[in-house]
C-alpha positions in Angstrom: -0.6 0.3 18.1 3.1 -0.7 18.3 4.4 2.9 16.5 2.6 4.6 19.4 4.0 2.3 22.1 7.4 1.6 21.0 8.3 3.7 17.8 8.3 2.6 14.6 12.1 1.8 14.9 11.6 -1.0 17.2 8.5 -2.3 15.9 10.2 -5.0 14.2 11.3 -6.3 17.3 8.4 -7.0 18.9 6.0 -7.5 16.1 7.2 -10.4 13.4 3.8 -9.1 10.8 4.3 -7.3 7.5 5.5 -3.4 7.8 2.3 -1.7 6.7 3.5 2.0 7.7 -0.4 3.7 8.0 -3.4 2.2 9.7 -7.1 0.7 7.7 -7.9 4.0 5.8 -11.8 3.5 6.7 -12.2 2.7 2.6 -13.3 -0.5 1.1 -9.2 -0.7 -0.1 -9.0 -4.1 2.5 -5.8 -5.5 1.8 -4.0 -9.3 1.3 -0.6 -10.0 1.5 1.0 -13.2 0.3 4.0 -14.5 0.1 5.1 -17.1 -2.6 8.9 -18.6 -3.1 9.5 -15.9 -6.2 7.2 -13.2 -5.2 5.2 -10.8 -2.4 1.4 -10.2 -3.6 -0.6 -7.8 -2.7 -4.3 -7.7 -3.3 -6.5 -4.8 -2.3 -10.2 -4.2 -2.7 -10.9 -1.3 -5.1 -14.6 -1.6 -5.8 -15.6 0.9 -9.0 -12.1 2.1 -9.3 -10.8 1.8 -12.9 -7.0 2.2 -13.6 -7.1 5.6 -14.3 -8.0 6.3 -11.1 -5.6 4.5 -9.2 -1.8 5.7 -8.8 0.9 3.1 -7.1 4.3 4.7 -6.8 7.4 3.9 -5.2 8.8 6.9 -2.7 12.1 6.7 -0.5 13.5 3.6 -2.2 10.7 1.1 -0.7 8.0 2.4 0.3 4.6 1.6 -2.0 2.1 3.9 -1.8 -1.5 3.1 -3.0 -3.6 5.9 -3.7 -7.2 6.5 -5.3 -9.1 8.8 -5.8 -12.9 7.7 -6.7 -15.6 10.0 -8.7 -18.8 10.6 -7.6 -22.1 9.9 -9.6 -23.3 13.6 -9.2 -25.0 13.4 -12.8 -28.4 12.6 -11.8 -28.6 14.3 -9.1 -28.5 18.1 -10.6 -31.9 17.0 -12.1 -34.2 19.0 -10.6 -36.7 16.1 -10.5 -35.0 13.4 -9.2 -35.6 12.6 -5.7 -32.6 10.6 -4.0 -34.1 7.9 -1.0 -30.9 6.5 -0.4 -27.4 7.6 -1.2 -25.1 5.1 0.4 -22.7 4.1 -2.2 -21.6 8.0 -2.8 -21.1 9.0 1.0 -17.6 8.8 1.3 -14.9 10.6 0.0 -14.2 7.5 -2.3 -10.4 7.7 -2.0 -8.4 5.7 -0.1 -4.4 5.6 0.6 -2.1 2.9 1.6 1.7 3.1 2.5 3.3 -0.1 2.8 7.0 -0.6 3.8 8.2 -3.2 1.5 10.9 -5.9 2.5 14.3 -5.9 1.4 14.4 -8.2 -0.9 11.8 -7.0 -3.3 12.9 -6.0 -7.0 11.0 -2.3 -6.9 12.5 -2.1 -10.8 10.3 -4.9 -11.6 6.7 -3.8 -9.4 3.9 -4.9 -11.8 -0.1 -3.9 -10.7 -3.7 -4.7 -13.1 -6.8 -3.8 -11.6 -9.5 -7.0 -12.5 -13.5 -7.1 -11.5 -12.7 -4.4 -8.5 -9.3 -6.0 -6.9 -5.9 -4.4 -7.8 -3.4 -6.9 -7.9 0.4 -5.9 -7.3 3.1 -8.6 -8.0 6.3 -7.8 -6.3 8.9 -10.0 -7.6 11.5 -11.4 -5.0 15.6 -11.4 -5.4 16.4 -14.6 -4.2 20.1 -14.3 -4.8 21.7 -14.1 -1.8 23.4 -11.2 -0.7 26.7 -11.3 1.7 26.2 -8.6 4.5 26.9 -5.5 4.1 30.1 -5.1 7.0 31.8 -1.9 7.2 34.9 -1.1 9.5 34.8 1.8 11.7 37.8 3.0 12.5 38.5 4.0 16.0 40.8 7.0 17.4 41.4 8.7 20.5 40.0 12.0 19.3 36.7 12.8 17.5 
């Protein structure tokens, strides 16, 4: 809701909650964030999803994006007599995709992800040296 009122550029300023760039994809991909001294972790539902099915890059320096793309059990159902009463589990599309904005100060050179009984689990390791601020001069004429 605050990119459609304000913009993502000032989002930080009214919102102080985690940058998650795209909104609940509808999929069972329900996500955690926590935040120890070292480290940001990120733990996302991924019910049936082994790690062949599941892609995390980085893209544009720091921005994770969690994709997956689910199979569907389609096996027994080409059988000719095999009647189907309820088919809830293969409705969906069974893919999901999340985009988070990470913070600063996360090593992306050190991202580390295991998918365990259903839950992907992505360890994002923290610098915690601290960094002077970047100051740059502009110089100022009387032309441009």
């Amino acid at each position: 809701m605050a990119d459609t009122i304000f913009g993502y550029p000032l989002r930080r300023l009214f919102w102080n909650r985690p940058p998650i760039l795209t909104e609940w994809s509808g999929s069972t991909a329900l996500l955690d964030w926590l935040e120890s001294p070292n480290a940001h972790i990120l733990k996302i539902n991924v019910p049936g999803f082994s790690k062949d099915d599941i892609k995390v890059q980085i893209e544009d320096g720091n921005v994770l994006h969690i994709k997956g793309e689910g199979r569907r059990e389609e096996a027994q159902a080409k059988e000719k007599d095999t009647v189907w009463h309820v088919a809830e589990r293969g409705t969906g599309n069974g893919a999901f995709l999340r985009e988070i904005e990470l913070p600063e100060n996360v090593k992306v050179d050190q991202i580390k992800a295991q998918v365990e009984n259903g839950v992907l689990t992505i360890l994002l390791p923290k610098d915690t040296t601290t960094k002077s601020p970047k100051v740059r001069n502009i110089n100022i004429t009387s032309r441009l």
